[in-house]
Residue, then its C-alpha position, 0 to 999 in steps of 0.5 A: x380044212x372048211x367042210x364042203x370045200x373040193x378041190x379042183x384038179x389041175x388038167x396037165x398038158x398032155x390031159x387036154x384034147x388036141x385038134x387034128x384036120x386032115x390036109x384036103x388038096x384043091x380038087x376038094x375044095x372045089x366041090x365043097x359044099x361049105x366053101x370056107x376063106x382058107x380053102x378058097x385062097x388056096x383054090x385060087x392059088x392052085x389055079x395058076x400055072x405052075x402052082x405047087x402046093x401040099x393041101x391045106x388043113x380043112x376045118x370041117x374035118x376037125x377031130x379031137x385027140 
């Protein structure tokens, strides 16, 4: 083995940090203050009569896992 040489570490799957975002509903994207393409879609979407809908993942409450 040449001296001065380290070896890198592999990082497995389950060593990596995982983004998670919470589901906001349209009431909160209403009152956004940095309304994003996703969350305006499903405003709009919200707005018609009838609509049902679970929320949708908003990206500025991102945190890693």
């Amino acid at each position: 083995m040449a001296k001065g040489k380290a070896v890198k570490k592999q990082k497995t799957r389950s060593d990596r940090k995982q983004a998670v975002l919470k589901l906001v509903l349209s009431d909160t994207c209403a009152v956004c203050k940095t309304p994003c393409a996703r969350g305006m879609r499903y405003l709009d979407h919200m707005r018609q009569p009838g609509a049902a809908g679970n929320g949708v993942p908003c990206i500025l409450t991102k945190t890693y896992v």
